[in-house]
mmCIF file of the C-alpha atoms, coordinates in Angstrom:
data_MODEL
# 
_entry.id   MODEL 
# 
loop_
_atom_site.group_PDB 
_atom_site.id 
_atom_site.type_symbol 
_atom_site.label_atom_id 
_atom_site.label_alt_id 
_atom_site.label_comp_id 
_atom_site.label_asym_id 
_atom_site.label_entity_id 
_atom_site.label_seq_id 
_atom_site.pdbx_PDB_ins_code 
_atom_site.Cartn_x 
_atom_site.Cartn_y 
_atom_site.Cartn_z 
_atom_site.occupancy 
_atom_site.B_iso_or_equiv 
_atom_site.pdbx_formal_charge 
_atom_site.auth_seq_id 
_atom_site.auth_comp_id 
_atom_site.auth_asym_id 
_atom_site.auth_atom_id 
_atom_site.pdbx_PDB_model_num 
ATOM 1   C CA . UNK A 1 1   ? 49.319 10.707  35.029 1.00 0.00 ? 1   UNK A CA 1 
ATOM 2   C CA . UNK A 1 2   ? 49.071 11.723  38.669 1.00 0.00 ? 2   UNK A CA 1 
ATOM 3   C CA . UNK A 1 3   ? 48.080 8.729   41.179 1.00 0.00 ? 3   UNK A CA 1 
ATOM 4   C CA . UNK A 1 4   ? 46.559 9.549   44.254 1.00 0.00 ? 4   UNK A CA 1 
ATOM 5   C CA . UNK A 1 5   ? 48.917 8.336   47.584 1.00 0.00 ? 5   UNK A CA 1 
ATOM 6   C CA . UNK A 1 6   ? 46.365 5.927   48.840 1.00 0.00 ? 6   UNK A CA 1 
ATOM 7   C CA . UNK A 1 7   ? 46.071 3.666   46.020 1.00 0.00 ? 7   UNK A CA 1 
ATOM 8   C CA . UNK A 1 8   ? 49.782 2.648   46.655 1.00 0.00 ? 8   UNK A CA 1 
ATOM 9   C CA . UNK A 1 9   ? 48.433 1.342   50.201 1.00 0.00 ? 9   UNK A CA 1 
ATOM 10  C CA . UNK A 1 10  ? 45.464 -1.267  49.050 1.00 0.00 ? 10  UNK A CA 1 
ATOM 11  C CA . UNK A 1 11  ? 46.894 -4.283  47.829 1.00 0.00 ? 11  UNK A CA 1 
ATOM 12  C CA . UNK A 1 12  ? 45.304 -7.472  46.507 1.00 0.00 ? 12  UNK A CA 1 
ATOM 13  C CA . UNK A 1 13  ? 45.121 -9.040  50.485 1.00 0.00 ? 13  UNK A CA 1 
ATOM 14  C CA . UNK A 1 14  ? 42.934 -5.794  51.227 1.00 0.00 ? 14  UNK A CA 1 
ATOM 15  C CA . UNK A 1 15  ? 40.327 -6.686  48.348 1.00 0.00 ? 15  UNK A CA 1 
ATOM 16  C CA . UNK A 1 16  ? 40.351 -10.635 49.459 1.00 0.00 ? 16  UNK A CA 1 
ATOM 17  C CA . UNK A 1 17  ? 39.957 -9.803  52.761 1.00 0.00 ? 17  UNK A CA 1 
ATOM 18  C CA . UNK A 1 18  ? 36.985 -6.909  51.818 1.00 0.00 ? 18  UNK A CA 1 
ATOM 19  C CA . UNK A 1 19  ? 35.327 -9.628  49.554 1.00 0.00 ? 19  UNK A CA 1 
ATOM 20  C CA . UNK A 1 20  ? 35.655 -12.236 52.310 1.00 0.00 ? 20  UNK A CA 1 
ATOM 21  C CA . UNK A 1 21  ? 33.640 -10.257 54.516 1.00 0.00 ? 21  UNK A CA 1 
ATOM 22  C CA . UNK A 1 22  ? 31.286 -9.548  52.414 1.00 0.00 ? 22  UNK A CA 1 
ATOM 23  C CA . UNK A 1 23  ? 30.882 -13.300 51.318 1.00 0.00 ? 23  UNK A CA 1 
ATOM 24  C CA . UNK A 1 24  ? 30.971 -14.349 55.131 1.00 0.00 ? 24  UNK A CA 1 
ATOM 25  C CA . UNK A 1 25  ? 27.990 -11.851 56.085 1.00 0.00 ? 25  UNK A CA 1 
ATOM 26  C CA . UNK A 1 26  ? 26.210 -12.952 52.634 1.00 0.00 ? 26  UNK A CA 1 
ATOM 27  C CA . UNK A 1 27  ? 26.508 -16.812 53.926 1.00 0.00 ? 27  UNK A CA 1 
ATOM 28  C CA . UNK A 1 28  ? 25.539 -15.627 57.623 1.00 0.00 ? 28  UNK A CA 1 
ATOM 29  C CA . UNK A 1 29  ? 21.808 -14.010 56.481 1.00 0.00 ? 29  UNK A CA 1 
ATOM 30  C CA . UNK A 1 30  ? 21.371 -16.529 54.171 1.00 0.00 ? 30  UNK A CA 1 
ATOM 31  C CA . UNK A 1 31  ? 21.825 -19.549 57.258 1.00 0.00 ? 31  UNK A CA 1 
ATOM 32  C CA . UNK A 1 32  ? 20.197 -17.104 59.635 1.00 0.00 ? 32  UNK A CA 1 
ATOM 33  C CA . UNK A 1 33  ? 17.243 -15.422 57.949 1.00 0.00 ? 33  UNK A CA 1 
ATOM 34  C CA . UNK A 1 34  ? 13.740 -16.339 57.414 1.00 0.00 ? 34  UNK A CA 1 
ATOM 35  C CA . UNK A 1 35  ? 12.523 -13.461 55.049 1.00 0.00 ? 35  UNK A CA 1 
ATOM 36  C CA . UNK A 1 36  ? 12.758 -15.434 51.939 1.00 0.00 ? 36  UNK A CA 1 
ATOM 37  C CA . UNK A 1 37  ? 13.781 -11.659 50.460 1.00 0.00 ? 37  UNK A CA 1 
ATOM 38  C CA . UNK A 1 38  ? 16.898 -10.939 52.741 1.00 0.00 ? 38  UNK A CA 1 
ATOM 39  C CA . UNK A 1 39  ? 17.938 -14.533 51.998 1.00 0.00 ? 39  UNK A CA 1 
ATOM 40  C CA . UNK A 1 40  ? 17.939 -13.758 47.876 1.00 0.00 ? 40  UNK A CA 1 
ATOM 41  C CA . UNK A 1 41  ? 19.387 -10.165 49.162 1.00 0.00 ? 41  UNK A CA 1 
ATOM 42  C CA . UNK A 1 42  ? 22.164 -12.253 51.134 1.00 0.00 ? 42  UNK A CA 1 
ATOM 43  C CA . UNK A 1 43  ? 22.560 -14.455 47.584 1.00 0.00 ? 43  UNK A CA 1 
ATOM 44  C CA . UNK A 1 44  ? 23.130 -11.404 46.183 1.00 0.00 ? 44  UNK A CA 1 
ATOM 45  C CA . UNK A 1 45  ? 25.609 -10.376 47.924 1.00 0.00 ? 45  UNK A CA 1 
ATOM 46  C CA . UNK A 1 46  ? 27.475 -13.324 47.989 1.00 0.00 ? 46  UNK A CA 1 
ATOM 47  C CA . UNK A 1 47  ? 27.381 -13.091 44.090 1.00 0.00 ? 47  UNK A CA 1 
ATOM 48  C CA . UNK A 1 48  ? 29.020 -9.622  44.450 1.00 0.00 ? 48  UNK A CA 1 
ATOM 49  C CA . UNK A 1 49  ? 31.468 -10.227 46.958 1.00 0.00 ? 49  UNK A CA 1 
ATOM 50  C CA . UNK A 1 50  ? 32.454 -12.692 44.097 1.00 0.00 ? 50  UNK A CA 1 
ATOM 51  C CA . UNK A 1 51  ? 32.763 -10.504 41.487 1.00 0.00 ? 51  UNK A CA 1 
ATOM 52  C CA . UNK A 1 52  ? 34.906 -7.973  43.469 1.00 0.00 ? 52  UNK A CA 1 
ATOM 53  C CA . UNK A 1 53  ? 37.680 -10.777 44.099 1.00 0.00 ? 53  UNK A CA 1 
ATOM 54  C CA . UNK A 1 54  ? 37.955 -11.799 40.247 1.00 0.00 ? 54  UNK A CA 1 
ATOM 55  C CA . UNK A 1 55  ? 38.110 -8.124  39.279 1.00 0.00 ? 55  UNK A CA 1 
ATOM 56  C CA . UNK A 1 56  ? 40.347 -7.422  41.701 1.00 0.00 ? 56  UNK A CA 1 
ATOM 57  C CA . UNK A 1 57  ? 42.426 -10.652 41.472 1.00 0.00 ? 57  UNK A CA 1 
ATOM 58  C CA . UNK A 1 58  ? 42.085 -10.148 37.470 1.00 0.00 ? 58  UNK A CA 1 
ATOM 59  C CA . UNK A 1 59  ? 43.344 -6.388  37.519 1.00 0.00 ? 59  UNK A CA 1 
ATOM 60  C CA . UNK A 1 60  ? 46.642 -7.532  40.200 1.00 0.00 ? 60  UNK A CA 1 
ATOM 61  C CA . UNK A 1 61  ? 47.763 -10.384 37.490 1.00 0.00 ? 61  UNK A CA 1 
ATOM 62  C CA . UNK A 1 62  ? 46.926 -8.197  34.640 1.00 0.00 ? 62  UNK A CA 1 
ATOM 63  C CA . UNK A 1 63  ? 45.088 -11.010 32.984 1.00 0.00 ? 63  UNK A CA 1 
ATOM 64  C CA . UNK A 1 64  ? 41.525 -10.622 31.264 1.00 0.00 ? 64  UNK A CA 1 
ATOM 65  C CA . UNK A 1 65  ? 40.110 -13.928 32.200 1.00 0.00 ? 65  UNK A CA 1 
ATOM 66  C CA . UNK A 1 66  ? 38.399 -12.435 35.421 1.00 0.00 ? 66  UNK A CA 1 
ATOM 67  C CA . UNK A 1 67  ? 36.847 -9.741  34.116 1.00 0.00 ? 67  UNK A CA 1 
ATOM 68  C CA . UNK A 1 68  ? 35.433 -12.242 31.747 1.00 0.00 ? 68  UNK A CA 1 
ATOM 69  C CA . UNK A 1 69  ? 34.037 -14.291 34.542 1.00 0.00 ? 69  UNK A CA 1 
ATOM 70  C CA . UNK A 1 70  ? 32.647 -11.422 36.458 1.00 0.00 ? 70  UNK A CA 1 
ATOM 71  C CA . UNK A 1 71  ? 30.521 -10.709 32.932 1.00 0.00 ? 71  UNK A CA 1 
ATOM 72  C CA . UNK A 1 72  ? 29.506 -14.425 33.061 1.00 0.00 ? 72  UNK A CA 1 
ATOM 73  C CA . UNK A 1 73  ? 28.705 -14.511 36.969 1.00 0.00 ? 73  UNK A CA 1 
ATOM 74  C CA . UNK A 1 74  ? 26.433 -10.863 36.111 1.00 0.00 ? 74  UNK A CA 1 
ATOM 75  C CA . UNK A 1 75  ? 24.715 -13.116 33.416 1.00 0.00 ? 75  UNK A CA 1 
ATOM 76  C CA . UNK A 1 76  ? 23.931 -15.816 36.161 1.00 0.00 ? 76  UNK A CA 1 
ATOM 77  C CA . UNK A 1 77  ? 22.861 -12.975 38.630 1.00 0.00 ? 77  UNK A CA 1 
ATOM 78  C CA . UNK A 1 78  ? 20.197 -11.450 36.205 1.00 0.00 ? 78  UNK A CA 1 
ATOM 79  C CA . UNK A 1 79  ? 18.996 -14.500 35.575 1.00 0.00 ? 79  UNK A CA 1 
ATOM 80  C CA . UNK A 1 80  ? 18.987 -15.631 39.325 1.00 0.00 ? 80  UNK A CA 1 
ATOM 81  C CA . UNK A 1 81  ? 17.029 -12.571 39.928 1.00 0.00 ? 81  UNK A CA 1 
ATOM 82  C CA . UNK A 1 82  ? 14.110 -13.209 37.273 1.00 0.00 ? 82  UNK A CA 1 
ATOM 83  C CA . UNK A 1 83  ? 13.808 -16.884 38.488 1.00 0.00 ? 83  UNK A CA 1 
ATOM 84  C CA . UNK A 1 84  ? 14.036 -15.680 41.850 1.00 0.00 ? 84  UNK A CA 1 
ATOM 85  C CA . UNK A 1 85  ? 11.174 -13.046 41.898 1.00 0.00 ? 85  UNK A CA 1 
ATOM 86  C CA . UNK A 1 86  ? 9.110  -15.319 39.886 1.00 0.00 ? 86  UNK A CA 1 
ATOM 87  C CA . UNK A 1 87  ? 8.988  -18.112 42.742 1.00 0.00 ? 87  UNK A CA 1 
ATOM 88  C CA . UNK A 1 88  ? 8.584  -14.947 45.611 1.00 0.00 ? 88  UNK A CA 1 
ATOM 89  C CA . UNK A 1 89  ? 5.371  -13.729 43.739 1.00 0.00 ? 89  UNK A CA 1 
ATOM 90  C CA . UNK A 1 90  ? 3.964  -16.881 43.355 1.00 0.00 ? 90  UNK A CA 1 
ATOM 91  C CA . UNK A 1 91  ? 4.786  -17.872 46.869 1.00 0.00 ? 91  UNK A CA 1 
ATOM 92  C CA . UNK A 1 92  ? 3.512  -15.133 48.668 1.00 0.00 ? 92  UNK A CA 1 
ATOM 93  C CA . UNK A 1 93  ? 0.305  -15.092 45.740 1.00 0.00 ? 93  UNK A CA 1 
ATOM 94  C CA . UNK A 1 94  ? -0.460 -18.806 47.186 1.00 0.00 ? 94  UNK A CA 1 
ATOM 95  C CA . UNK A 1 95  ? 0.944  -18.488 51.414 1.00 0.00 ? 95  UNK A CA 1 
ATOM 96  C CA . UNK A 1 96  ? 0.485  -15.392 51.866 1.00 0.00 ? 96  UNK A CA 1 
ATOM 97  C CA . UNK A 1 97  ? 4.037  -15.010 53.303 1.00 0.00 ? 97  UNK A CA 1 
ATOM 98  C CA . UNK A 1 98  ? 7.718  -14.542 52.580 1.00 0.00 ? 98  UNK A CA 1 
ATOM 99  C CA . UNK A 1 99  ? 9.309  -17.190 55.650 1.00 0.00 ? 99  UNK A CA 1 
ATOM 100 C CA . UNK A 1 100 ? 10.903 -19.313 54.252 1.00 0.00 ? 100 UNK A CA 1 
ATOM 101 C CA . UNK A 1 101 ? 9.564  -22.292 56.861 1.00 0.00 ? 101 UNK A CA 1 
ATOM 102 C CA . UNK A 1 102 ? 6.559  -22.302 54.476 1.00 0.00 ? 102 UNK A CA 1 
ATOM 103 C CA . UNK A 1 103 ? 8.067  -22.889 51.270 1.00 0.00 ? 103 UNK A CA 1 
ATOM 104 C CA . UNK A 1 104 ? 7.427  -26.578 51.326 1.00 0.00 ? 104 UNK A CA 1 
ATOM 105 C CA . UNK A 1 105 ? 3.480  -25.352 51.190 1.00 0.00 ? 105 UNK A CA 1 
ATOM 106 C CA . UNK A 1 106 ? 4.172  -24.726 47.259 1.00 0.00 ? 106 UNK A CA 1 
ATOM 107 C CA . UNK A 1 107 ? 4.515  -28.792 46.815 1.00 0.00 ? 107 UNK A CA 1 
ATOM 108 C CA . UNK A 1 108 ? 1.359  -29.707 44.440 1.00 0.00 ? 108 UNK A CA 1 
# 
């Protein structure tokens, strides 16, 4: 089966390093942000940058525990999302806002 000549160049380190970045600008909009929908954006991507170092780690050390927790950390993600957009509605339904300055507003 014919490999293309680049994959022989990215190793493991490029991956961690990729999925470091990604976490660090994740971490960065969710410190720096007030749109309470770039910060579950940010969360998002955090979550992703995640998933690409266990599949990547996973696929290096031929092992299938990984990919298994990349399934598991989707599961948490799709639920993080529907919990998520729940508490946006009803905060901008009651504020009439997305910054997230105003979220202590929603205490009954």
């Amino acid at each position: 089966m014919y490999k293309p000549d680049i994959i022989q160049y990215i190793s493991l380190n490029h991956y961690l390093i990729l999925g470091a970045a990604l976490f660090a600008i994740g971490l960065i909009g969710v410190m720096v942000r007030k749109n309470i929908i770039i910060v579950f954006m940010c969360i998002e991507l955090m979550l992703n940058a995640v998933n690409l170092i266990l599949a990547a780690t996973s696929t290096f050390y031929s092992d299938s525990g990984g990919q298994v927790m990349v399934f598991f950390t989707m599961a948490v993600a799709a639920a993080e999302v529907s919990v998520g957009l729940a508490i946006i509605v009803m905060m901008y339904k009651n504020i009439h806002s997305l910054n997230i300055d105003l979220f202590n507003r929603l205490k009954g």
